[in-house]
C-alpha positions as CSV (number, residue, x, y, z in Angstrom):
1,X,0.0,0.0,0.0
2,X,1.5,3.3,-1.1
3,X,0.8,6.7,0.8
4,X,-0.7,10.0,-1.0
5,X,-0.8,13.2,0.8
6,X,-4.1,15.4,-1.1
7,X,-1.4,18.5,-1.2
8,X,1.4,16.2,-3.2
9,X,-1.1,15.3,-5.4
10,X,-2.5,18.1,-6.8
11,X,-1.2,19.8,-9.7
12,X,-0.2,16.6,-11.3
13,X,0.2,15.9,-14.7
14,X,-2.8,13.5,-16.4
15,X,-2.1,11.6,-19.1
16,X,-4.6,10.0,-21.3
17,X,-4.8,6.5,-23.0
18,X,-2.8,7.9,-26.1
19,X,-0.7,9.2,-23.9
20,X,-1.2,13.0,-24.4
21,X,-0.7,15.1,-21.4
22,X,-4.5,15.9,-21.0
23,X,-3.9,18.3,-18.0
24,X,-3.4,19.0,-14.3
25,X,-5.4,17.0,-11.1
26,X,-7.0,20.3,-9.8
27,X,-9.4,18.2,-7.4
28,X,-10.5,14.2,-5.7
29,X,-14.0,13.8,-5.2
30,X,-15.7,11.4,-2.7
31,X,-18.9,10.2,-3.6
32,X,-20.4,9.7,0.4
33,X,-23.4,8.0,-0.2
34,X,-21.5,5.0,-1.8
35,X,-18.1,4.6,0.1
36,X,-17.4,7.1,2.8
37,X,-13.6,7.2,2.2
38,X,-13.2,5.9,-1.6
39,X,-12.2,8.6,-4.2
40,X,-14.8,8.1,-7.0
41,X,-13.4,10.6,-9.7
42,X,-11.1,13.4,-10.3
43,X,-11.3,16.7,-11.5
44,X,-9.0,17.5,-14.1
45,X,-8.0,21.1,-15.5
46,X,-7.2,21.3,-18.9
47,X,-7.0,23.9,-21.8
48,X,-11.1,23.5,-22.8
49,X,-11.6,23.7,-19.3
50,X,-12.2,21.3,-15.9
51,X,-13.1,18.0,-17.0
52,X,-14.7,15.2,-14.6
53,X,-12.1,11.6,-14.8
54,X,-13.6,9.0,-13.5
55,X,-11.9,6.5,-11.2
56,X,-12.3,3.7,-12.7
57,X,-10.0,4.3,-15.8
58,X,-7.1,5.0,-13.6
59,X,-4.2,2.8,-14.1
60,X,-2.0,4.7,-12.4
61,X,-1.5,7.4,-9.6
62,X,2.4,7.4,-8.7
63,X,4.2,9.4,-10.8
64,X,1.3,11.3,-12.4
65,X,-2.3,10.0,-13.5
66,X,-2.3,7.6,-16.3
67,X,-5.7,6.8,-17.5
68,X,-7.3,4.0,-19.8
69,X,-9.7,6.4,-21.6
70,X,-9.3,9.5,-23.9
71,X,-9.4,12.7,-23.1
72,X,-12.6,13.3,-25.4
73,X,-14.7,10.9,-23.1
74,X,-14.0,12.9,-19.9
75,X,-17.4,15.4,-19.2
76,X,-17.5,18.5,-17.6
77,X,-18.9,18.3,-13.9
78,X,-21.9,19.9,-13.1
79,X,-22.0,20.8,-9.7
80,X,-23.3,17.4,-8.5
81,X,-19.6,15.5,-8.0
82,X,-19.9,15.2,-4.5
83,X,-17.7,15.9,-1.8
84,X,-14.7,17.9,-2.9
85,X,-11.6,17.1,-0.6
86,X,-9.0,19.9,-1.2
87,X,-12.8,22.7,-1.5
88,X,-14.5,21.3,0.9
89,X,-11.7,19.4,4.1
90,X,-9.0,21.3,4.1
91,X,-8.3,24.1,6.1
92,X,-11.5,23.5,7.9
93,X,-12.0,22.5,11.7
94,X,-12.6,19.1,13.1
95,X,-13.0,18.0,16.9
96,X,-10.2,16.5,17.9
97,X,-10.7,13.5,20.1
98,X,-7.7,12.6,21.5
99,X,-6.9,16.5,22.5
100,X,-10.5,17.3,23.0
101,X,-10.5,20.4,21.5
102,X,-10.6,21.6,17.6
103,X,-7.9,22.0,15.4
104,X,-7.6,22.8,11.9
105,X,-7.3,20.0,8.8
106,X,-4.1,20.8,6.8
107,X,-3.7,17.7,4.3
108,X,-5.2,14.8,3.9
109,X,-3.5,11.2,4.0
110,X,-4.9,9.0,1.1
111,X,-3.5,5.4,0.7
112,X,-3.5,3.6,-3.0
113,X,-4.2,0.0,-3.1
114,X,-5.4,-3.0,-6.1
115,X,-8.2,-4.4,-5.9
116,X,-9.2,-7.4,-7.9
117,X,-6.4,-5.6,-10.6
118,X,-8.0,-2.4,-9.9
119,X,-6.3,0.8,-8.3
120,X,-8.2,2.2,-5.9
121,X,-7.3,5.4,-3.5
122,X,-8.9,5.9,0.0
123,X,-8.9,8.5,2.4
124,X,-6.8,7.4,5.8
125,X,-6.8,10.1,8.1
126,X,-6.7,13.8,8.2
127,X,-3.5,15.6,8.9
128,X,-3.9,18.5,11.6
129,X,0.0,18.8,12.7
130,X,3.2,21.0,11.5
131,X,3.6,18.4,9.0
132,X,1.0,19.2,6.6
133,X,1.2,22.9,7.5
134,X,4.7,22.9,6.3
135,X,4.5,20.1,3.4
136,X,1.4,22.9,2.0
137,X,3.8,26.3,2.1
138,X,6.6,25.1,1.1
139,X,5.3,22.7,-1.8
140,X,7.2,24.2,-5.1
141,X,9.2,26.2,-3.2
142,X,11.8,24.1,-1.5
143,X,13.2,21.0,-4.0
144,X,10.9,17.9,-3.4
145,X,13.8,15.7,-1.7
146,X,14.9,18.3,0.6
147,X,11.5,18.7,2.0
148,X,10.6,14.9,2.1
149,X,13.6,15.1,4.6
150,X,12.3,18.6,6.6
151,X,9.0,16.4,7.1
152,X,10.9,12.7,8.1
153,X,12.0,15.1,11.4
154,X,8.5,16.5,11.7
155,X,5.9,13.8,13.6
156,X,2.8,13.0,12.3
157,X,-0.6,14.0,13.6
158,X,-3.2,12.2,11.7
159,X,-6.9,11.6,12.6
160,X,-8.0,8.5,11.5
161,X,-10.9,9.2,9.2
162,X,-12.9,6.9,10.8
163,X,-13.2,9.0,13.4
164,X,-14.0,11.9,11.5
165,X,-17.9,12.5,10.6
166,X,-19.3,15.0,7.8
167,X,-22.2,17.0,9.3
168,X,-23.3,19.1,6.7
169,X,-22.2,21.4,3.3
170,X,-23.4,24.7,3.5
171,X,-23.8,26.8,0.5
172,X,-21.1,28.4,0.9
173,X,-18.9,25.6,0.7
174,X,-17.5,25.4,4.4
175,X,-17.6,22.1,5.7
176,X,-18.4,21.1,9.0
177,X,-17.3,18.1,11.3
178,X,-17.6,15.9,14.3
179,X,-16.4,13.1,16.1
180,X,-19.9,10.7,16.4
181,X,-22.8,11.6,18.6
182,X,-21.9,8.7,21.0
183,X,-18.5,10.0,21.6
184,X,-19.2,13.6,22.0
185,X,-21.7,12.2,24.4
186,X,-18.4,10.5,26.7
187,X,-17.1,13.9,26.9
188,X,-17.3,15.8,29.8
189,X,-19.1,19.2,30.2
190,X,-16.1,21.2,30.7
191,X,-14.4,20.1,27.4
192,X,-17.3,20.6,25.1
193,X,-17.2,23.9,26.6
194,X,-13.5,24.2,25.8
195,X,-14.4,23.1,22.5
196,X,-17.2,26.3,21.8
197,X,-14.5,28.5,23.4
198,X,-11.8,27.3,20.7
């Protein structure tokens, strides 16, 4: 199993079945209502536009996204994708429930696996420490080796997305989240009131 962060993945270079760069990943959707943590398709920037890839034609997510269909096929989303990770997770706040209080998602851990030959990407945790913070401003500005080894000093502070519940999209995009009703019901009094403080 090979690990993604959302931030090293975007702005990657697609490239379609002919093998024409088709354009950049500008955005992973999750389709909630099927598989909580399964990415179902991609949103891909390219000269006529964003175009919707989906997931299944991925044969590749390493060194770039290699897909199994043209360019041509891929339609323009609508509006309708689903949850957008990178629009809708990051930067937002999420109850912590080891610390008990809320802190702020700064990347997201996705792991790649096959499945019955078939590539599939899930979301693993939410990253809330220094290590995301830093991998996100100073992606394209420091050399890619020398801050892989910056963040090998850095420790990791992942919530498990298991833990992590979607409450609601508002319209203006902003995303809201919990830990579940039953553990927010363990807590004591005085932390949820730490929490609506924070």
């Amino acid at each position: 199993m090979t690990t993604f962060a959302l931030t090293e993945l975007l702005g990657r270079p697609v490239v379609d079945a002919a093998g024409t760069p088709a354009g950049r990943l500008r955005e992973l959707v999750l389709a909630p209502q099927e598989d909580r943590a399964r990415v179902s398709s991609f949103i891909v920037k390219t000269k006529a536009g964003d175009r919707l890839l989906p997931f299944q034609g991925i044969t590749a997510v390493n060194s770039g996204l290699h897909t199994s269909s043209n360019y041509s096929e891929w339609k323009a989303p609508d509006g309708t994708e689903g949850f957008l990770l990178a629009r809708d997770l990051l930067d937002q706040q999420v109850i912590d429930v080891h610390g008990r209080k809320v802190v702020r998602v700064n990347d997201v851990d996705l792991h790649e696996d096959v499945v019955d030959d078939q590539v599939v990407l899930r979301v693993g945790a939410v990253d809330v420490g220094l290590r995301g913070a830093i991998r996100r401003l100073l992606k394209g500005v420091v050399p890619m080796p020398a801050l892989k080894t910056v963040l090998r000093q850095i420790p990791e502070k992942p919530i498990p997305w298991d833990f992590v519940d979607i409450i609601e999209t508002d319209p203006a995009r902003r995303v809201k989240l919990k830990i579940s009703h039953e553990r927010l019901a363990k807590l004591h009094p005085a932390d949820i009131a730490d929490i609506v403080e924070d």
